[in-house]
C-alpha positions as CSV (number, residue, x, y, z in Angstrom):
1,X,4.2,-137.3,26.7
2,X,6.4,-137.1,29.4
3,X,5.8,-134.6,32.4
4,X,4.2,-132.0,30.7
5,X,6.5,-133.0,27.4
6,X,9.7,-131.2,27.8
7,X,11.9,-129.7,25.0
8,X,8.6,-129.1,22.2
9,X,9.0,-125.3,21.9
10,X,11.7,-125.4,19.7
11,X,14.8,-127.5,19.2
12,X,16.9,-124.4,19.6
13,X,16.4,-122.7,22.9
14,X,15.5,-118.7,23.2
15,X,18.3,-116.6,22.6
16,X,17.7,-113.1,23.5
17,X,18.7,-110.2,21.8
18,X,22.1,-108.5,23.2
19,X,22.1,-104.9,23.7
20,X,25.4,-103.0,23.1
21,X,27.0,-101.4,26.2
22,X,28.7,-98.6,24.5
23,X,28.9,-97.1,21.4
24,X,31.5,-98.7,18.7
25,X,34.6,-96.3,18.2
26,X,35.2,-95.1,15.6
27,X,37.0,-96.7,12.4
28,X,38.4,-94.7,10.4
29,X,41.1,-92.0,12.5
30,X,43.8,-89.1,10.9
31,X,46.8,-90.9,9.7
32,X,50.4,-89.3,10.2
33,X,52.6,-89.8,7.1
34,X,55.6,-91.3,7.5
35,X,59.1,-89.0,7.0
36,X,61.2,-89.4,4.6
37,X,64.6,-90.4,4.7
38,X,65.3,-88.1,1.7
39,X,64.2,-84.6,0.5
40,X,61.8,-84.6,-2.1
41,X,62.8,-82.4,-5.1
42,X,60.1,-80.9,-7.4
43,X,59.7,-78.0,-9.8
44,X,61.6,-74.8,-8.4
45,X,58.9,-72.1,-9.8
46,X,56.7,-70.7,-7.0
47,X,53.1,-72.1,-7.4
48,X,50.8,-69.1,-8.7
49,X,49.0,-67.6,-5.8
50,X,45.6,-67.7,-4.7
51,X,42.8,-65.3,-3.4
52,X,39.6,-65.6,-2.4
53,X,36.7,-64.6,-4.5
54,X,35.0,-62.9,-2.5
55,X,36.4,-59.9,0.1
56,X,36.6,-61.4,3.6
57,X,36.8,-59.4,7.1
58,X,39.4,-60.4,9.8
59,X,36.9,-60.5,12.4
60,X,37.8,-64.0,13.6
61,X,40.9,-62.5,14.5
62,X,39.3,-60.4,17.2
63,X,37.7,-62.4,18.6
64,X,38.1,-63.2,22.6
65,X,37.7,-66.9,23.3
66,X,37.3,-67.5,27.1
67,X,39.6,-70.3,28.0
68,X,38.8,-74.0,29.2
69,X,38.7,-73.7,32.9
70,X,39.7,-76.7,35.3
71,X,37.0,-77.5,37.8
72,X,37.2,-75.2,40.6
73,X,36.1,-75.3,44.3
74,X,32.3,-74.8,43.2
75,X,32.0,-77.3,40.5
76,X,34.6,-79.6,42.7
77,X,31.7,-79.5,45.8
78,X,28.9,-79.9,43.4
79,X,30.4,-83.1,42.0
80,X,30.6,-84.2,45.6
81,X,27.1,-83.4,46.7
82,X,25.7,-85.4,43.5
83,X,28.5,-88.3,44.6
84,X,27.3,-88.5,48.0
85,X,23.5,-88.2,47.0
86,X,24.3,-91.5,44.5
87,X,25.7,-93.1,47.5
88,X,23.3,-92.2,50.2
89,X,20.1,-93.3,48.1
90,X,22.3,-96.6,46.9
91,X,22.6,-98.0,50.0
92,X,19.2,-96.7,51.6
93,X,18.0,-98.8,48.7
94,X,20.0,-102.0,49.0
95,X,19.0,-101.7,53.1
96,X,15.3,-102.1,51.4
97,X,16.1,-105.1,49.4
98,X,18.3,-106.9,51.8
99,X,15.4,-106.6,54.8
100,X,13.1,-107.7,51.7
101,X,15.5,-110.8,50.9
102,X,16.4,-111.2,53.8
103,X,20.6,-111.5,52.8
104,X,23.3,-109.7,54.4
105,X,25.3,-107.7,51.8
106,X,29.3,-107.7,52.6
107,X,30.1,-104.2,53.8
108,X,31.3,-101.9,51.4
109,X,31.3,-98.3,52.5
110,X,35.0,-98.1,53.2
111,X,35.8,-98.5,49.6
112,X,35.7,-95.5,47.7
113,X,33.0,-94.0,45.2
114,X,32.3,-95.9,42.7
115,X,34.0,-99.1,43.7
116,X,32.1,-99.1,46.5
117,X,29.0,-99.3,44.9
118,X,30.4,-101.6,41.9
119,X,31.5,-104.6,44.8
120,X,28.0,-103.7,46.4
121,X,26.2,-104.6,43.1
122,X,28.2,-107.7,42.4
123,X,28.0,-109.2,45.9
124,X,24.1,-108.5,46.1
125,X,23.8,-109.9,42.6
126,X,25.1,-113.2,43.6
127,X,23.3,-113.7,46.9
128,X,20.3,-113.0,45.0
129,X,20.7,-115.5,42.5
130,X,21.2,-118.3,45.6
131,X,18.2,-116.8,47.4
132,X,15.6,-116.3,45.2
133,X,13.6,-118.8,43.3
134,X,12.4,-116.4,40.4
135,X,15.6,-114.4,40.6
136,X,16.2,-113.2,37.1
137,X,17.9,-109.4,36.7
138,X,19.0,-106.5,38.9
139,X,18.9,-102.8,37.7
140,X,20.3,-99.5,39.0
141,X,18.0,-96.8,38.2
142,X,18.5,-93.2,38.3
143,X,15.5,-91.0,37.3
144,X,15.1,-87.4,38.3
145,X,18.0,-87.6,40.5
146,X,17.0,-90.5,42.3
147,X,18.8,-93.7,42.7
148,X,16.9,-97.1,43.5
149,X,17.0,-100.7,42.7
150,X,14.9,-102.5,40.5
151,X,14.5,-106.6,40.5
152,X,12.8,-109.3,38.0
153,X,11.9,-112.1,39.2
154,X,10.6,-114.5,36.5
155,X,9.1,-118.2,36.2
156,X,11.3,-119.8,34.0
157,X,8.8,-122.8,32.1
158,X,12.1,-124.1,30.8
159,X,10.6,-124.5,26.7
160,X,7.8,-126.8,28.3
161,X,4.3,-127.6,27.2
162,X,1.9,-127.8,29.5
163,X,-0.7,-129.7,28.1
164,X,-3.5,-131.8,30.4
165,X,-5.1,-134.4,28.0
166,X,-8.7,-135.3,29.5
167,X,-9.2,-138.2,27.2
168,X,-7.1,-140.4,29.9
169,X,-9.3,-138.8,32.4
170,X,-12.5,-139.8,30.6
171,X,-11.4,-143.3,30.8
172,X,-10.7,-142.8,34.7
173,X,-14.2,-141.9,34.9
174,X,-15.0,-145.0,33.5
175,X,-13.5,-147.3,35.7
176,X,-15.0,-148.6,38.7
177,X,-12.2,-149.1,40.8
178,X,-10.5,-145.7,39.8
179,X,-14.0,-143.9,39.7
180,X,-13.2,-141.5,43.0
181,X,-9.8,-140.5,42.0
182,X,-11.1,-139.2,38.2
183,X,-13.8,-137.4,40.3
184,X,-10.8,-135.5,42.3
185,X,-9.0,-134.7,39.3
186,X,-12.2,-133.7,37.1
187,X,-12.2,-131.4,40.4
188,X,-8.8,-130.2,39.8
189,X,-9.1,-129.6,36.3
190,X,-12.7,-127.5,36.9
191,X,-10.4,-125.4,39.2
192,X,-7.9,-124.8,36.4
193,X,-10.2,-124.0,33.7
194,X,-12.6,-122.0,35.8
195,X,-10.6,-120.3,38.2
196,X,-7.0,-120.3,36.9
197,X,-7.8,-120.0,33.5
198,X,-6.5,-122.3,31.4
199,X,-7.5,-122.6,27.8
200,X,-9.8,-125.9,26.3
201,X,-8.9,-127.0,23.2
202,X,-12.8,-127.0,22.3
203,X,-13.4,-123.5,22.2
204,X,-13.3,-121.8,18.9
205,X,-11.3,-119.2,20.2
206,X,-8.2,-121.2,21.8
207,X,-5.1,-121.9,19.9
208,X,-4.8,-125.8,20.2
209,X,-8.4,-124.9,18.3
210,X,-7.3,-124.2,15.1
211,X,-4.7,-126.9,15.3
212,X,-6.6,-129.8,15.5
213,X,-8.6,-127.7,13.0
214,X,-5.9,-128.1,10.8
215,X,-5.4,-131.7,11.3
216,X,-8.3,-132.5,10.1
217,X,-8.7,-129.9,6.9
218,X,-5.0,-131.7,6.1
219,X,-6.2,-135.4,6.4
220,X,-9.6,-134.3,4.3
221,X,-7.5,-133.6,1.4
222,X,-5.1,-136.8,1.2
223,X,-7.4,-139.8,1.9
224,X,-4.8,-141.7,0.6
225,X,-2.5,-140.6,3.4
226,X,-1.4,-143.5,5.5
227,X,-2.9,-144.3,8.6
228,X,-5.8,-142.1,7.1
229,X,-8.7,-144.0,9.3
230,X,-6.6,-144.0,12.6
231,X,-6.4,-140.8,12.3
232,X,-9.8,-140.2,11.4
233,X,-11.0,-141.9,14.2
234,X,-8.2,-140.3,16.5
235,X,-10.0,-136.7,15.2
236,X,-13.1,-138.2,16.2
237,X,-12.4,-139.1,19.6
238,X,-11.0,-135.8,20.7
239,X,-13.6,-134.1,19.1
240,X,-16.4,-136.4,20.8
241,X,-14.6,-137.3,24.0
242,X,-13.4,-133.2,24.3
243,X,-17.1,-131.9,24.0
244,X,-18.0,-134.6,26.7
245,X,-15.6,-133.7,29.2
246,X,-15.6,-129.8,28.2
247,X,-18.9,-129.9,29.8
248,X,-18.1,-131.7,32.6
249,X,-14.8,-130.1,33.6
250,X,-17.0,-126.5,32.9
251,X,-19.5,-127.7,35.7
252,X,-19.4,-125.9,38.9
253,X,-20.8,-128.2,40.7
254,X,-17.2,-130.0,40.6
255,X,-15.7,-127.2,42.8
256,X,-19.0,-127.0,45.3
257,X,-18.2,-131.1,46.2
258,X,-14.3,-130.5,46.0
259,X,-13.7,-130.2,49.5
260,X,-16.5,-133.3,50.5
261,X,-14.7,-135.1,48.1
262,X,-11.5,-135.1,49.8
263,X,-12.8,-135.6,53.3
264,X,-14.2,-139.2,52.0
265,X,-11.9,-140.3,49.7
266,X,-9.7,-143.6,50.9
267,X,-7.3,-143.9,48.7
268,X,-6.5,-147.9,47.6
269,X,-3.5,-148.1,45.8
270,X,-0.4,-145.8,44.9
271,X,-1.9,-144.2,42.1
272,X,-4.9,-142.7,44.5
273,X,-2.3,-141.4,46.8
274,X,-0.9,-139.7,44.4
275,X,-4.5,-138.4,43.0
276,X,-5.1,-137.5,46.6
277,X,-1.9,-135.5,47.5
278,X,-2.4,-133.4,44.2
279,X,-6.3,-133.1,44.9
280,X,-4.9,-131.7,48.3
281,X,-2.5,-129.2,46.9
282,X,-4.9,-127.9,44.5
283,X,-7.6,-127.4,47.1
284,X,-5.5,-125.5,49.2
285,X,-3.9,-123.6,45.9
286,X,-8.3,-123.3,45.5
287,X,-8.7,-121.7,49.1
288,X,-5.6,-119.3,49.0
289,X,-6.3,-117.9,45.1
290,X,-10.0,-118.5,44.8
291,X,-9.7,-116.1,41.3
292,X,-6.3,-115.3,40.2
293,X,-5.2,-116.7,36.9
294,X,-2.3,-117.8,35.2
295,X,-2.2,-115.1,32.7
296,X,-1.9,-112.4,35.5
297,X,1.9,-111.7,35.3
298,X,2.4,-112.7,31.9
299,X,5.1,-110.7,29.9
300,X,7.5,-111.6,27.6
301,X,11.4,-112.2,28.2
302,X,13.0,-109.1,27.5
303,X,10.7,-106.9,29.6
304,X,13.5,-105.8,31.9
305,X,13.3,-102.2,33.4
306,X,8.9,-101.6,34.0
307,X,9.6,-98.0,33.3
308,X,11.1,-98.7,30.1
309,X,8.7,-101.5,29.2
310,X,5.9,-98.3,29.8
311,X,8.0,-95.9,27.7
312,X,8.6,-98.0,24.4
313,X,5.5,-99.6,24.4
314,X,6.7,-103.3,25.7
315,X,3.2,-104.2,26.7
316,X,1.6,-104.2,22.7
317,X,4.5,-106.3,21.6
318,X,4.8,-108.0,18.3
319,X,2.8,-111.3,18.9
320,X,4.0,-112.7,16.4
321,X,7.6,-113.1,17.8
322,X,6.4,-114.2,20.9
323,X,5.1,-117.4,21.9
324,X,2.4,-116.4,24.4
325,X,1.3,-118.5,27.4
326,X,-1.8,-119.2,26.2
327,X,-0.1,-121.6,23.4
328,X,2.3,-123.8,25.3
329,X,-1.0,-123.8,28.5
330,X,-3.9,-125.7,27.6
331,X,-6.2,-128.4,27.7
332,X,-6.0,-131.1,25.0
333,X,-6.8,-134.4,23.4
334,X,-4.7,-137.1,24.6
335,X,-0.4,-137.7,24.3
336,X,-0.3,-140.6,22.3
337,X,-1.2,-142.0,18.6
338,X,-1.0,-140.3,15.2
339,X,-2.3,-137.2,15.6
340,X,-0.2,-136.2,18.8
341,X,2.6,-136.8,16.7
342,X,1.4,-134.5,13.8
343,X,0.5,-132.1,16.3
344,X,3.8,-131.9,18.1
345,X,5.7,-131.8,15.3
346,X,3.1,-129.1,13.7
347,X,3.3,-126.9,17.3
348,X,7.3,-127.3,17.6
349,X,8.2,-126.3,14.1
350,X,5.6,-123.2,14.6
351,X,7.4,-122.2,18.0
352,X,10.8,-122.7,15.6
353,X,10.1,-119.7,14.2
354,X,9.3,-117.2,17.2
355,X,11.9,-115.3,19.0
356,X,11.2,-115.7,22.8
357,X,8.5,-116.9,25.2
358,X,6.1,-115.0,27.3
359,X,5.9,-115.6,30.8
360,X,5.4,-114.5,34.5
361,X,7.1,-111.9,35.6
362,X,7.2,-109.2,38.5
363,X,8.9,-106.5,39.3
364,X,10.0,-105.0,42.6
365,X,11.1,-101.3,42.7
366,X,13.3,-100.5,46.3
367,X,12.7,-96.7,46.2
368,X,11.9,-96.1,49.9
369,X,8.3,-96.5,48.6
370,X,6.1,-99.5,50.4
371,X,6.8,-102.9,48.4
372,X,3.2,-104.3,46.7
373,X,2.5,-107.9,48.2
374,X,3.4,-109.2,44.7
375,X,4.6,-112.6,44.2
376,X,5.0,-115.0,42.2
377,X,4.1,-118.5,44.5
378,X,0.9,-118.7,43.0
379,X,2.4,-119.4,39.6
380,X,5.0,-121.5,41.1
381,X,2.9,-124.0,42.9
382,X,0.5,-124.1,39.6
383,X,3.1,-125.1,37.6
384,X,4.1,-127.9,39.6
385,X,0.6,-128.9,39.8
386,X,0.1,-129.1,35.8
387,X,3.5,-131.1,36.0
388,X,2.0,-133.5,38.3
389,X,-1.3,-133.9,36.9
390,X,0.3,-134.1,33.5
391,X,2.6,-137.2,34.6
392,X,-0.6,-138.7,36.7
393,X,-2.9,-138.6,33.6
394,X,-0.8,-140.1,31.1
């Protein structure tokens, strides 16, 4: 498994759905026919006439139709108070999100309406996207005659699984001379089940669960299977070694000594600096978001416009299309042998079949309106954690 084992959620990537931008014309249009060089000669006898069945009146014919007017001075100063409205609350707006950003948007108010605002969105679309970490989408919104910005910002987990095995950390345990560092990291991992959330594979109701579940229903049924007792005896590790350490990494007692077991750790090699620097960042991660989770800005991919998503009922979305956090985040056996390569395999020809992935995003609505102290640094520096103490552990 390497870093968190890139590239398992599919061998195609995502590819989200496109929504037209306009309606299609039309196909099928009148059709002229073409003159004729020649008169065309038929039968000289007047065709027999023909009535209606039915008396009709000529009231039709007197009736007044008023004509089309052309917009006059009224309707010409209306259009120009909604036109100046539209540009007053766009750039009250963008003066929200630049302070926000902190970018300088090129001036554009000398252009006139709607170029102006056209070079404003493209120039604070791109200064965005070199600013912002999470940058994903910018919307104009107008709603009840307002008009207001509205940015995604979005962790991208780049088709990644985050998966912590704790059988390697069992053996850490083990060792004498690597004894204090597994105590750090069974500190680190008690921090991310307990406080951050992250599923165990133990727990009847987690997803990795039912795989292993699966695993061993499929290997039941062939005992003539090669490799049948490695893998019986893999099944039987993770199931042994995952109760063991379920209980220990569920101990609270591991986050009451976290701090005391930084202050006298020394670390003796490379691999206990490293287990030291991530114990570090974690503790502080521990201190600054003592109970947020990683779960708390989950949505899925296509969740663009948080009005919208409220409208048509984004938020009870169609699990099965989308591969929820909960399935590529999670604690699990170990990354190597015969059943990590069933279970892969099992896992990435699952996610084959999904449409897009869930994951963290905000949104940030520049209406004049105070801005929530929402973030997404928190799920930032967590996922760079799992990455590290993915690559430490195996």
């Amino acid at each position: 498994m390497k870093n968190a084992t890139k590239n398992h959620m599919g061998h195609h990537p995502t590819v989200r759905r496109q929504k037209a931008k306009t309606t299609a014309p039309a196909v099928n249009r009148l059709r002229t026919m073409d003159a004729s060089a020649q008169r065309q000669f038929g039968n000289t006898e007047r065709p027999t006439e023909i009535s209606a069945c039915f008396p009709t009146s000529d009231a039709f014919l007197k009736t007044c139709f008023m004509p089309l007017l052309k917009e006059n001075d009224i309707t010409a100063k209306q259009s120009q108070r909604r036109i100046a409205k539209t540009e007053r609350d766009f750039y009250k707006s963008l003066s929200q999100l630049a302070e926000h950003y902190e970018i300088q948007p090129m001036p554009t108010k000398h252009f006139g309406y709607p170029y102006n605002i056209r070079l404003a969105l493209m120039d604070v679309q791109k200064k965005l996207k070199a600013k912002t970490e999470n940058w994903s989408g910018i919307q104009l919104i107008e709603k009840e005659g307002n008009t207001y910005f509205t940015v995604e910002e979005r962790c991208n987990t780049g088709a990644t699984l985050f998966y912590i095995p704790v059988v390697p950390l069992y053996r850490l345990l083990s060792q004498k001379i690597h004894r204090k560092a597994g105590c750090l990291l069974l500190s680190v991992c008690s921090y991310l089940y307990r406080n951050a959330g992250i599923p165990y594979y133990r727990i009847e109701d987690s997803y990795l669960y039912w795989n292993y579940e699966m695993l061993t229903d499929w290997m039941e049924q062939d005992a003539e299977m090669e490799d049948y007792f490695l893998c019986k005896k893999e099944l039987q590790r993770a199931e042994l070694i995952g109760d063991l350490m379920g209980q220990k990494i569920s101990d609270p007692r591991n986050l009451l000594f976290f701090e005391h077991r930084l202050k006298g750790f020394k670390p003796k090699d490379q691999f206990d600096k490293a287990c030291f620097a991530l114990a570090k960042e974690v503790f502080a991660l521990y201190s600054q978001y003592p109970d947020e989770n990683i779960f708390r800005n989950a949505h899925h991919n296509n969740a663009i416009d948080p009005e919208t998503m409220a409208e048509d009922g984004y938020n009870d979305y169609n699990e099965e299309n989308v591969v929820t956090m909960d399935k590529y985040i999670s604690f699990f056996a170990e990354s190597e042998g015969v059943v990590y390569d069933n279970l892969v395999s099992m896992i990435n020809n699952e996610f084959n079949e999904y449409a897009e992935a869930q994951e963290p995003i905000i949104f940030k609505t520049f209406d004049g309106k105070s801005l929530l102290n929402e973030s997404l640094d928190f799920e930032n520096n967590l996922f760079n954690v799992l990455n590290e103490l993915c690559r430490l552990l195996n």
